[in-house]
N, C-alpha and C positions, 0 to 999 in steps of 0.2 A: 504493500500500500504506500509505504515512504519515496518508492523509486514512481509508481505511478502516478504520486502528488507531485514529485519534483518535473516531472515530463510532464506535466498540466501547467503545472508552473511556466514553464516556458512559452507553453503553447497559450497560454491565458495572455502573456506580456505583447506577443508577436499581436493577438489581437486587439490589446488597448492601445500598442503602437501604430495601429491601421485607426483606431479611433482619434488619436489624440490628432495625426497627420492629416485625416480628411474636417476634422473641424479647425484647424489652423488652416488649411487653404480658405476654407470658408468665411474663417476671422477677417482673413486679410483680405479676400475680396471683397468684402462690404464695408471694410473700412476706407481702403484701398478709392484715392479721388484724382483725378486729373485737371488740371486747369486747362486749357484749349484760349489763346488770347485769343480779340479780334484785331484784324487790321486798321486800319486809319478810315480804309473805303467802306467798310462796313456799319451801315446805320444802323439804327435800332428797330427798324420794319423789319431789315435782314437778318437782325441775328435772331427776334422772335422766328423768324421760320426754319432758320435752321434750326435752331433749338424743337421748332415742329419734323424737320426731319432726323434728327438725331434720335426723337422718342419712337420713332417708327423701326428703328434700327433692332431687332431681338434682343441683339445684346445687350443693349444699354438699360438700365434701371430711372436713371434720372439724369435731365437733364435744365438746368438753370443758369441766367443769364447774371453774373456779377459784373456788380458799377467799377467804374474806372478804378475806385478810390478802394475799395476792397482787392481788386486785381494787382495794384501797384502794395498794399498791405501782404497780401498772398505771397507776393516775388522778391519781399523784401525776408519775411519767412524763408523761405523755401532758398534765398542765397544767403543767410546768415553768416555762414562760415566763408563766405566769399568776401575779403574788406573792397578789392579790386571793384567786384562790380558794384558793392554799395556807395566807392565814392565815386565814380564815375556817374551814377544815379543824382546823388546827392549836388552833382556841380551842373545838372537839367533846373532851370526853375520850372516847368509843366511838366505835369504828368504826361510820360511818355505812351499809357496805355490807355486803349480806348474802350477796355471792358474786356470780360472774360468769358466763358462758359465754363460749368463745375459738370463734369461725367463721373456718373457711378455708375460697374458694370454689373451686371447678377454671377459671372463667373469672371474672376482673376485672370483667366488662362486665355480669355479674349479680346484682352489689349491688344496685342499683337493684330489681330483681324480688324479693331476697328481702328486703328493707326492705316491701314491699309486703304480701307475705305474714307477714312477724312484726307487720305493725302492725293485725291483723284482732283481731275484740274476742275471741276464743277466749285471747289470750297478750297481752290486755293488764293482767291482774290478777297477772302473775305477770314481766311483760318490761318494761324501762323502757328504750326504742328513743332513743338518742341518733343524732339526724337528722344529726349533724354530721361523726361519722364515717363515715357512707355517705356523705354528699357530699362528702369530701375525697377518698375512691377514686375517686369519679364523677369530680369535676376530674379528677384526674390518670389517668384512662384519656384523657378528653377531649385534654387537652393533648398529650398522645403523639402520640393518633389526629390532632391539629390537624396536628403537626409534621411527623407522617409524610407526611400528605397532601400538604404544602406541597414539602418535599424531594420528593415523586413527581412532584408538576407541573413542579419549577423540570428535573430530571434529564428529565424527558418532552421538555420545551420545548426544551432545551439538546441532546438527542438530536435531535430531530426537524429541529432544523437542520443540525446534521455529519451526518445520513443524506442529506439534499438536497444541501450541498453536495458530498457522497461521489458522488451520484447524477452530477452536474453535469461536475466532474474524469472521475472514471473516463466518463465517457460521451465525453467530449472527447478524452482518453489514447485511448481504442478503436477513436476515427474517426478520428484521426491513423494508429494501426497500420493501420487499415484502408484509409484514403487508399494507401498507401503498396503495396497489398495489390490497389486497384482494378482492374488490367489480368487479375490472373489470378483474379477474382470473376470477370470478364467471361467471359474464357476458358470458365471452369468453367460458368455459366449455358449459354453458348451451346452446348456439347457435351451439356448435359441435365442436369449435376448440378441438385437441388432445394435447396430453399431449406434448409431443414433441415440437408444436408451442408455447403451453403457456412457458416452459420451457429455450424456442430459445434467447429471446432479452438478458435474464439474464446473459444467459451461453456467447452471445458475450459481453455482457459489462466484465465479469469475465476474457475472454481473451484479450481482449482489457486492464481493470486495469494491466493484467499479463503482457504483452509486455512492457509496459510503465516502470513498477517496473524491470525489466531485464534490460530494457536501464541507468534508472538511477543507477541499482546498479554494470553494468558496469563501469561504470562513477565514484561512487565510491571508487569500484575496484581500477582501477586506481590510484588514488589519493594513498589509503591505502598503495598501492604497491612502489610507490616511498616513501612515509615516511618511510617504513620498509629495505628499500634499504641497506642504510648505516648499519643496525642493521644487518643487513644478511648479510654481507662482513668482519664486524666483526665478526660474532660466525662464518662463514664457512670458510673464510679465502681462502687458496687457491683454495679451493672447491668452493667456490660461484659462485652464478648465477646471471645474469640475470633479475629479477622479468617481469619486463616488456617487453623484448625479451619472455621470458617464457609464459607469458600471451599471447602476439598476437602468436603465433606459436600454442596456443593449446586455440586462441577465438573460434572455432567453436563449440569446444567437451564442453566448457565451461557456452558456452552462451542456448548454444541447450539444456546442463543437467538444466539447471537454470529454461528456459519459459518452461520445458515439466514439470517439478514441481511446477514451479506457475500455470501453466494453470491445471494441478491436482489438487492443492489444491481450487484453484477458481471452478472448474466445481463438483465437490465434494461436495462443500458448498451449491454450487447452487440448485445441483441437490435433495440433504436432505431437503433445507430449503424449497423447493416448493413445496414436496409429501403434505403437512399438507392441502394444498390450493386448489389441488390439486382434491378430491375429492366432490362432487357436489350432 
């Protein structure tokens, strides 16, 4: 039971790993905003309708027209850390922008698409496409998706071994019981029982350990998830989650992947360690 909790263990991490990564893409794409200036030629008839074609656009979520005096507040944000370009700002007496547009998309991952279609020559007389901002969303979807993948293979890799050595134990554990077992297998073949009934008490005790091992390593679960808490609020910061909100929202996908793999690896064992006994 201790080796099939620990191969649960792993297999449980690999899946709040695929949780925590698909709600951080998520985070960031609804946080995640673009400014789009307007040109000089651009009136305020023009940008209401762009703004009416932008919302037409699937991807976009929202989109709204910002005053001069926010857009030049926005760009003075947004180059903080730049002193170059703020005094070069700074020695303009007018405001050099004519207003902006604010994009939120529904998916992160499709900036890139709509950088594509704002940069067509129909909304280049009136859009002034800063490439720079779409590719710092694009990085930082990238790098998630890097991370996440990386945490799925190392959680894959690290699984796939506690399920073999789980495989390996319990298959040894069940031909010892079974050794011990051998005269009245015999017995029972010889009188006609089939392989299936001789096979039957083993395979329930194997589900029966597995269920038990699920509940405790739920239980564990638990526990691990709150000590990790504070540790996840720290590296995610505004991004964080959760853990245990997170866990009961997705206990069933969790608990159900957990006993259909221990009762695999229990009936598996089973099923090997008995063939030897088996024949009569």
């Amino acid at each position: 039971m201790i080796i099939i909790i620990l191969s649960l263990l792993s297999v449980s991490f690999l899946l709040m790993a695929n949780i925590i990564s698909d709600h951080l893409l998520t985070a960031v794409g609804q946080r995640t905003q673009v400014y789009i200036d307007l040109t000089a030629q651009a009136s305020a008839e023009q940008a209401d309708v762009l703004i009416g074609e932008l919302k037409k656009l699937a991807a976009i979520k929202e989109a709204k027209l910002i005053s001069p005096e926010e857009t030049l507040a926005n760009f003075k944000k947004r180059h903080q850390n730049e002193p170059l370009i703020l005094d070069s700002l700074a020695a303009l007496k007018d405001n050099p922008f004519s207003g902006s547009i604010l994009i939120s998309v529904k998916e992160i991952t499709d900036f890139p698409a709509i950088l594509k279609e704002l940069s067509k020559d129909n909304y280049k007389d009136f859009l002034e496409i800063d490439d720079q901002e779409f590719s710092e969303a694009k990085i930082l979807v990238e790098r998630i998706s890097d991370y996440s993948a990386k945490i799925q293979r190392t959680s894959m890799g690290i699984s796939l071994i506690f399920v073999v050595i789980s495989l390996l134990i319990v298959f040894n554990t069940v031909q010892v019981g079974i050794y011990t077992h051998r005269e009245e297998i015999g017995i029972m073949k010889l009188v006609g029982a089939n392989n299936s009934f001789v096979r039957a008490p083993f395979l329930v005790e194997g589900a029966l350990l597995s269920f038990i091992s699920v509940i405790v390593l739920m239980i564990l679960l638990y526990l691990i998830l709150l000590l990790l808490q504070p540790y996840v609020d720290s590296f995610l910061r505004e991004y964080s989650l959760n853990l245990i909100s997170a866990l009961n929202q997705n206990f069933g996908r969790i608990f159900g992947s957990n006993l259909l793999i221990a009762v695999g690896i229990t009936a598996i064992s089973s099923w090997l360690a008995t063939r030897r006994y088996l024949k009569v």
